[in-house]
C-alpha positions in Angstrom: 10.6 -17.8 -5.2 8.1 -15.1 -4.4 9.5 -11.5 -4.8 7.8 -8.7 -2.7 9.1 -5.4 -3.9 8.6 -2.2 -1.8 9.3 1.0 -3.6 10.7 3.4 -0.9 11.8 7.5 -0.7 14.5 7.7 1.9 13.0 11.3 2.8 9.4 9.7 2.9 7.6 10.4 6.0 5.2 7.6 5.3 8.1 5.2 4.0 10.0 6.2 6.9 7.1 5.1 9.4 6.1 1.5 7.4 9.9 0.4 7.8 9.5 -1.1 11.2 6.6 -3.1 10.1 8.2 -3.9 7.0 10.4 -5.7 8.8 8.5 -7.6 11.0 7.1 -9.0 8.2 10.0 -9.7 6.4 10.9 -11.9 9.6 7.8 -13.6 10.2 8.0 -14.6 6.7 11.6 -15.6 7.2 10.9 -17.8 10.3 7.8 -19.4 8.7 8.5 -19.9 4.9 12.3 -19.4 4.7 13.8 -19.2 0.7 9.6 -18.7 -0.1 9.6 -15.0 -0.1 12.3 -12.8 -0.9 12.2 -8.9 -0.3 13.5 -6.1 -1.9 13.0 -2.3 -1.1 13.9 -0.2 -4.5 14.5 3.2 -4.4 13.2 4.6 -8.0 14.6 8.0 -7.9 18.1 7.4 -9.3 19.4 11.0 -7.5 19.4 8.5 -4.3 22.7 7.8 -3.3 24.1 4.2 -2.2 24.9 6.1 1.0 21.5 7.3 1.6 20.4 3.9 1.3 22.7 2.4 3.6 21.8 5.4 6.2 18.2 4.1 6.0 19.1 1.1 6.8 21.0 1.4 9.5 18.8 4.0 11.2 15.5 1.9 10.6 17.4 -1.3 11.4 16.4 -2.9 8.1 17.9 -6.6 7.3 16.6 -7.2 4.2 17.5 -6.2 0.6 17.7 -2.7 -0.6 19.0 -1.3 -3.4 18.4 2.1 -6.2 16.2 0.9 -9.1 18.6 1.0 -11.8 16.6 -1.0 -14.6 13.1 1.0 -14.0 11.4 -1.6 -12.1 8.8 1.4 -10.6 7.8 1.9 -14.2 7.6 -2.2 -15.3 5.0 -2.7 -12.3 3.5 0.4 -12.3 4.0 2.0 -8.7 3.0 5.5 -8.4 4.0 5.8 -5.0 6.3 5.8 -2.2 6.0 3.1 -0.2 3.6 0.7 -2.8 4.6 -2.8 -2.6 4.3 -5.2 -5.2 4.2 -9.2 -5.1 5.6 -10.8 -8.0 5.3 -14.8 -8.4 8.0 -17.4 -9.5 6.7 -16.9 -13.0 7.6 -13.0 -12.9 4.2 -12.1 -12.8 2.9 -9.1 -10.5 0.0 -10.8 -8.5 -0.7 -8.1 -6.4 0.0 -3.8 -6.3 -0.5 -1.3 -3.9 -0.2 -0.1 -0.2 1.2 -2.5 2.7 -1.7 -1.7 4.8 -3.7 0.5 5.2 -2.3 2.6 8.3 -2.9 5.5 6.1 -5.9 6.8 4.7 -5.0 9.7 3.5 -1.8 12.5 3.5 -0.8 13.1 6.3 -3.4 11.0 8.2 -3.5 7.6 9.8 -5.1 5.3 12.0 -3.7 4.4 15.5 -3.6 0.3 14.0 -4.3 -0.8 10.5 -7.3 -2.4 9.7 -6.4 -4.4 7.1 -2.9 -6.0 6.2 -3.1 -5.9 2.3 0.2 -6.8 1.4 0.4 -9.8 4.3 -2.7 -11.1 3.0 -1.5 -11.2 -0.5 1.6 -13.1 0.5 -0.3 -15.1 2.6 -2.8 -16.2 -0.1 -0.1 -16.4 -2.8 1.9 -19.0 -0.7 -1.4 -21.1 0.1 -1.9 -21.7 -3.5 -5.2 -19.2 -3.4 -6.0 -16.5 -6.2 -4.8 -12.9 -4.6 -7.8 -10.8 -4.0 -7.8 -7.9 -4.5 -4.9 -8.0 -6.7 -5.1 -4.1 -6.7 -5.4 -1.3 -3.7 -4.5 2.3 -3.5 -1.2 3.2 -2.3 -0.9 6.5 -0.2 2.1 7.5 -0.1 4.7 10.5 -1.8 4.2 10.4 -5.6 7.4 8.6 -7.8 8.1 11.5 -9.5 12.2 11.0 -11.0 12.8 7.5 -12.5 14.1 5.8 -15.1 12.0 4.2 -17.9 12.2 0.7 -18.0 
């Protein structure tokens, strides 16, 4: 199964903003490959609270996986931001790393649409059996600066 990772700050305007399209994603994939791609959101700070993750969820309506990072994922894959997302294959290895679209250009500035769907794409190509490219792209986000070493 194909593991799409999304490292998210509860407080994170940007992560707050990218939830709602996170999860149409998650349920287009759902409806069109289901037990294919499996989603996590990890929160990397380890201050987070179980509670603060369950208020995300319930105030950005989110239905798929989240949990704290408790092994030091953030650190394994080498996200440097909140939200980066990360595809990881069957075989445990990260095929793709960096922002879910790219909305944001900058801090603290954004287009009105994205113009390209990186992290779509890469699941897209990953499931058709095609190399990811680019297997990299630059995350904007709010830095990961408390987590645990993996």
């Amino acid at each position: 199964m194909w593991k799409v990772w999304v490292f998210l700050a509860p407080l994170c305007p940007i992560c707050q903003d990218y939830t709602f399209y996170l999860n149409a994603l998650h349920e287009q994939w759902n409806a069109a490959e289901p037990q294919e791609v499996h989603m996590t959101g990890w929160f990397p700070n380890p201050t987070v609270t179980d509670e603060a993750i369950a208020e995300f969820a319930e105030r950005y309506e989110v239905e798929w996986e989240l949990a704290r990072d408790t092994v030091g994922w953030s650190d394994a894959v080498g996200a440097r931001f909140t939200p980066e997302a990360v595809l990881v294959s069957p075989e445990g290895e990260v095929v793709y790393r960096g922002r879910v679209n790219d909305l944001y250009y900058a801090l603290g500035k954004h287009r009105s649409t994205p113009r390209s769907s990186d992290l779509a794409l890469a699941v897209e190509q990953a499931l058709s059996g095609q190399p990811v490219v680019p297997a990299e792209t630059d995350a904007i986000g709010c830095p990961i600066q408390n987590r645990l070493p993996f």
